[in-house]
N, C-alpha and C positions, 0 to 999 in steps of 0.2 A: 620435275616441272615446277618453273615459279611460278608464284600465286599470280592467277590474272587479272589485270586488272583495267579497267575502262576510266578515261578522261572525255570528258563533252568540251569537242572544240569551238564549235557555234550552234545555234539554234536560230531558225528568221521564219515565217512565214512566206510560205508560196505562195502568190495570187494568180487568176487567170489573165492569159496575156493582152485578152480584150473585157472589157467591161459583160458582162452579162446582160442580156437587153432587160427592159422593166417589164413585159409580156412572159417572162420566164421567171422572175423572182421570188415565185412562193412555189415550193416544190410538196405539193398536199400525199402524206404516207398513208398506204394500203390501209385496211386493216391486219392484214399478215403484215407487216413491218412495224403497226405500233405494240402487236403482240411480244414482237421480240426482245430479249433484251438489248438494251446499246452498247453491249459486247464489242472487244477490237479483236478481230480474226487476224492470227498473226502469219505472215511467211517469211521466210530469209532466202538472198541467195547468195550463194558462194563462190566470187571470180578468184584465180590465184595470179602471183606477177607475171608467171611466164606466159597467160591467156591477153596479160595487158601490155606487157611486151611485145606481143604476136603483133598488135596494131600502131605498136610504138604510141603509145598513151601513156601518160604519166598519174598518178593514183590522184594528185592533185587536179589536174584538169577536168576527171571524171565530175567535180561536184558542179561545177559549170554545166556543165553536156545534162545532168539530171536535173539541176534546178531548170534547165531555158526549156528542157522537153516536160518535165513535169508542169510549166507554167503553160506551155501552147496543152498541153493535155487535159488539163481543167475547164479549158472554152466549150467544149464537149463535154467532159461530167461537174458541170456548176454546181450539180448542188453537193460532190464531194468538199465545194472550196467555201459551205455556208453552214450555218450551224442550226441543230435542232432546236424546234421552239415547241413545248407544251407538249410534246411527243403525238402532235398530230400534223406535222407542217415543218420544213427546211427550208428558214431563208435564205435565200442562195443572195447572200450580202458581199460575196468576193471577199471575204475576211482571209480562206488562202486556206492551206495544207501545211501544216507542222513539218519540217525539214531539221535533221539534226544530222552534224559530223561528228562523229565520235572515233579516238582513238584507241585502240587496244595492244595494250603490251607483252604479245604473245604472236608469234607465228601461223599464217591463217591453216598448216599441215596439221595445228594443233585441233585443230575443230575439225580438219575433214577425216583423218586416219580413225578417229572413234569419236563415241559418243558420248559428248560432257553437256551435261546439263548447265553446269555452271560457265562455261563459256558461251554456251549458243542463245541464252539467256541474254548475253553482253551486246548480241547481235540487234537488239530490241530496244525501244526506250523503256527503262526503267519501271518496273511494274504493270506496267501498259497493256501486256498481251492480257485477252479475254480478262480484260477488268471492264467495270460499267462506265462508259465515257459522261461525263459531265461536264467539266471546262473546257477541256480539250475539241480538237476539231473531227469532223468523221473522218481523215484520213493523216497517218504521221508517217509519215520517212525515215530512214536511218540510213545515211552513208556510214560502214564500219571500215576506218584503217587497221589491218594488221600490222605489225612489226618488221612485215617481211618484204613487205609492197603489194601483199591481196586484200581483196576488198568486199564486204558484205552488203548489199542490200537488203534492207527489209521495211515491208510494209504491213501497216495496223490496218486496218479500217472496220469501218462501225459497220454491225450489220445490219442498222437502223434502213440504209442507201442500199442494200445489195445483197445477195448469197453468194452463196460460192462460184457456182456462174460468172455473175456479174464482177466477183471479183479478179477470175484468170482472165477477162475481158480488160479489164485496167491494167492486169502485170502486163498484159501479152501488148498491149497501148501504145504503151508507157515507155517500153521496150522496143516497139518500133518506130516511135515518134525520136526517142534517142541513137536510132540508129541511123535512121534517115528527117533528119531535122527539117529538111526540105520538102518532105515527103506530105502529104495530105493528112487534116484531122480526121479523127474515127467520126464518124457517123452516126447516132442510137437513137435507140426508142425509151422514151420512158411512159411505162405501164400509169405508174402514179398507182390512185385510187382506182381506176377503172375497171380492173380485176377481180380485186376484193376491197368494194367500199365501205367503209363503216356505218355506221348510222349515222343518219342525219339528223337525229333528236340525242339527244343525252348527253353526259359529262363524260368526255374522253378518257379512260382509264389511266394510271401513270405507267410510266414506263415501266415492266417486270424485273426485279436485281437477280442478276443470275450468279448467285453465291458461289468464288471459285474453290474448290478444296484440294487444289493442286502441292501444296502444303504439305497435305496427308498424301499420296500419291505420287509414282516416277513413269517418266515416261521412255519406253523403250522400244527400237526402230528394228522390224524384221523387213530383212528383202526375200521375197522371194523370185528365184531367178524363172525366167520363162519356161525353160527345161521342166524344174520343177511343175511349172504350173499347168504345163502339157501331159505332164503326168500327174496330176489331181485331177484334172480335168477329163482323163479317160477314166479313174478310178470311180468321179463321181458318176459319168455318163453310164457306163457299166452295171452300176449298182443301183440306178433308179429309172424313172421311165422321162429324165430331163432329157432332151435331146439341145447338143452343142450348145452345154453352162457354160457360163462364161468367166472370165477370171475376176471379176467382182465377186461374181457367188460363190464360185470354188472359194474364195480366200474366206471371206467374208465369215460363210459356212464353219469354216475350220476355227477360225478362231474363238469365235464365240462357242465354239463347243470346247475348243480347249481352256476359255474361262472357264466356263460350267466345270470342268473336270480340276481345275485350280480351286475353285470356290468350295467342291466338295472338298480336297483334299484335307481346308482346313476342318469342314462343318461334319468331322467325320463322325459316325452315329444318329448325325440326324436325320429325318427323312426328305426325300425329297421336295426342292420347290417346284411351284412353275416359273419358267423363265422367259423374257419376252426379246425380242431382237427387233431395233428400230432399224431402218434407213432412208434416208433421205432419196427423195426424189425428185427430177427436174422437171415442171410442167409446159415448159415451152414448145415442144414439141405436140403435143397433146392436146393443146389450146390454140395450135396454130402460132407461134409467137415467133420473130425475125431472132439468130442464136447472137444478136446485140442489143437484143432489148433487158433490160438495165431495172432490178428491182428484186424484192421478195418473192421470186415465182416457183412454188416447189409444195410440195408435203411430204409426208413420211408413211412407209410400207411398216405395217408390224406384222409379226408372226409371234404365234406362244407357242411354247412348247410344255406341255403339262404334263409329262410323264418320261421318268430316264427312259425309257425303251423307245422312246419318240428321238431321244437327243446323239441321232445318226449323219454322219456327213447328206448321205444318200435323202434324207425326210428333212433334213431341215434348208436343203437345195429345191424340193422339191416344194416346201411349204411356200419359200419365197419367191417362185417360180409361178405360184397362183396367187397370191396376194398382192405380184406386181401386174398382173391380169384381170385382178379385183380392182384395182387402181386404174388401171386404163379403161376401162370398161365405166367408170363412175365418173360422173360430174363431179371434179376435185373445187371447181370453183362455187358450187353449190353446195355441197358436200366435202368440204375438205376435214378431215378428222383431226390433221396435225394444227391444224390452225384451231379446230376445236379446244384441241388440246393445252394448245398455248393459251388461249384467250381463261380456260379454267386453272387455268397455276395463275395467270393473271391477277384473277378475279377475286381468288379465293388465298394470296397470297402466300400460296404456298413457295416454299425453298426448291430452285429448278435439283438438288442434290438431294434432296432427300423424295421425290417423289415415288422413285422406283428401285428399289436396291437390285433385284434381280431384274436388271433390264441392261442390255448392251445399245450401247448408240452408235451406228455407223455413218459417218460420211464421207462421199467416193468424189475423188476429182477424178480418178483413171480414165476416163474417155479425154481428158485435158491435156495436151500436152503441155505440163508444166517444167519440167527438166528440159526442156528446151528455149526458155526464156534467156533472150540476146539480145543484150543493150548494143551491142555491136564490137564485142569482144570475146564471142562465142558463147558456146551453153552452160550452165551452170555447172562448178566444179560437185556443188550439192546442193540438195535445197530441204531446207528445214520447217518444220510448225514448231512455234515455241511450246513447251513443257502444255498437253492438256489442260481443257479447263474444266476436266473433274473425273472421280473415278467411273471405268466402263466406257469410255469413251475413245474410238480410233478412225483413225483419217488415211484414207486407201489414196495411195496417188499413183500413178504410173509411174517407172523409170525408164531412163534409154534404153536399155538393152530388152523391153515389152513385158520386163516384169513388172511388178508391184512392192513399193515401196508402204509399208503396214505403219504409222507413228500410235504406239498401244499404249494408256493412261490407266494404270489399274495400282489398287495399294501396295507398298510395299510386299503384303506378307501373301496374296495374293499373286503380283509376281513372279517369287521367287519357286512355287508352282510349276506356273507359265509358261517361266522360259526355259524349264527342265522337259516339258512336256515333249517325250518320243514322236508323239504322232505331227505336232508343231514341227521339232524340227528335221523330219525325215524332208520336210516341202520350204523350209524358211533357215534363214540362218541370220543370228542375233548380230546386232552391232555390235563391238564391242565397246566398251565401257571403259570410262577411268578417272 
């Protein structure tokens, strides 16, 4: 294989196709959103020629069809097309969305047959992914040409504007404002501050830097097929008192126990830690909220596990089975602990990397159907998160076939552990690599 390599064909700014009115032009952030850092959350997707051939489209016309549907798509989210001010307010100035064409001289078979870090990287602008936005705008584009005539989309965005939610709401948009150009703008809500307000007295905090150590770190892609996970899924019911877990937790569960089981590998002699398992949660539901209302709306489930004899598929499904119970049950908006949380790394400036060593981070698109994103030349041949932004950290996404696609961020030497681990792969089987 030759060395691959990427050319920037142009670069312009998107603006929205109408003015923004002046009763919309200051877009005031949550207090969960100035918490956050202004991280870009990266995704890619992967068309091949014979999907753009199918519609008789040529790879060139496509950047036309994306800039004219990404410009009507910003009249609807303005204040992706404005920029951060003091990290407590978005003027939504129509300054526009970062758009790049990029060339790549490599065949797009090369990125989807296995897993290269070094190509799928190429798919991204240039350091971009989960770095802290500062000049840049909250949302960047990448049209990627292959060599072959396939083509990659991918999208940055700050998660200053949005979470994960809010952001398969702009792929899935985005996607069908390009597919049917004639077709109606999306509609939304924007929460703002109304949620979670800040104070009204004091000096607004600065934005949190969320130090990436991707660097130190590889990131590696298990699928697990649904067969599989029909059969983890009786294994865990079986052996605890969960009735019908679900494949978030089955997986979830497993993996984080197969770190633990990596992490002794290395720390062998020493005694046990306690280890703790975040994940992310959607509050829309729970607060009543429209599934297109558009902002920072979520916390996080922990469970610890303080003793090996605790750290069992069956107990640690079953821990998070009451802890998302504890969560529903609580005023997150009153009581939200992750936002606690953020606000004391905030505060107390601590490194979001070094806060917790034994602590796994999970975030789950799965209930999203993301592999189904159709600009109007069918569903993606694959779809990618760029390289982790740091170790212990994985992104659960659904695939077509109703399994679960795993993106796992963990240090090299950790790993190579990992992806040896019997019980891992009797339910997952590893990308391969090259």
């Amino acid at each position: 294989m030759k060395m691959p390599t990427s050319t920037i064909l142009s670069k312009k700014l998107i603006k929205p196709s109408s003015p923004t009115p002046s009763t919309q032009k200051w877009h005031k952030l949550s207090l969960l959103d100035q918490a956050f850092s202004n991280i870009y959350i990266p995704f890619a997707f992967f068309y091949t020629k014979k999907q753009l051939d199918s519609v008789s489209i040529h790879p060139t016309q496509i950047s036309h069809l994306l800039e004219d549907s990404l410009s009507k798509l910003l009249v609807s989210y303005y204040p992706y097309a404005g920029r951060l001010k003091d990290n407590t307010i978005v003027n939504c100035n129509d300054v526009g969305a970062d758009f790049l064409r990029v060339e790549i001289n490599i065949p797009i078979s090369e990125a989807l047959q296995k897993h290269n870090n070094v190509i799928e990287e190429m798919v991204f602008p240039q350091d971009l992914p989960w770095s802290n936005g500062t000049n840049r705008g909250l949302v960047v584009a990448q049209l990627s040409y292959f060599n072959c005539g396939g083509i990659a989309i991918s999208l940055c965005i700050s998660h200053k504007v949005g979470d994960g939610h809010s952001n398969y709401n702009f792929f899935h948009d985005w996607a069908k404002l390009t597919r049917e150009p004639n077709g109606p703008k999306p509609v939304l809500q924007y929460v703002q501050e109304s949620i979670f307000p800040p104070p009204i007295t004091g000096t607004p905090f600065l934005s949190p830097v969320c130090t990436s150590n991707k660097d130190d770190c590889i990131q590696r892609k298990f699928i697990f097929p649904i067969q599989k996970l029909n059969k983890l899924k009786s294994l865990v019911a079986s052996t605890s008192n969960v009735q019908n877990p679900t494949r978030n937790e089955v997986v979830s569960a497993l993996i984080f126990k197969c770190i633990v089981a990596a992490v002794k590998l290395l720390n062998s002699g020493k005694s046990f830690q306690p280890w703790i398992m975040s994940q992310s949660f959607d509050l829309r539901h729970q607060i009543d909220l429209p599934p297109n209302t558009i902002g920072n709306i979520l916390t996080s489930t922990y469970i610890s596990i303080a003793s090996e004899k605790y750290m069992t598929l069956a107990n640690i499904v079953t821990e998070m089975r009451k802890e998302k119970q504890r969560v529903s049950d609580r005023d997150n908006v009153e009581d939200n602990l992750f936002l606690k949380k953020l606000l004391e790394l905030a505060t107390e400036e601590k490194s979001f990397t070094k806060v917790q060593n034994n602590m796994c981070n999970f975030s789950s698109l799965v209930k999203f159907p993301v592999h189904e994103i159709d600009f109007g030349w069918g569903k993606p041949a694959k779809m990618n998160i760029a390289n982790g932004l740091h170790n212990k950290v994985i992104f659960l996404v659904g695939n077509l076939s109703g399994g679960i696609d795993a993106f796992v961020s963990l240090s090299a030497k950790v790993m190579s552990g990992f992806e040896k681990d019997k019980e891992l792969l009797e339910f997952a089987t590893a990308v391969p690599t090259f």
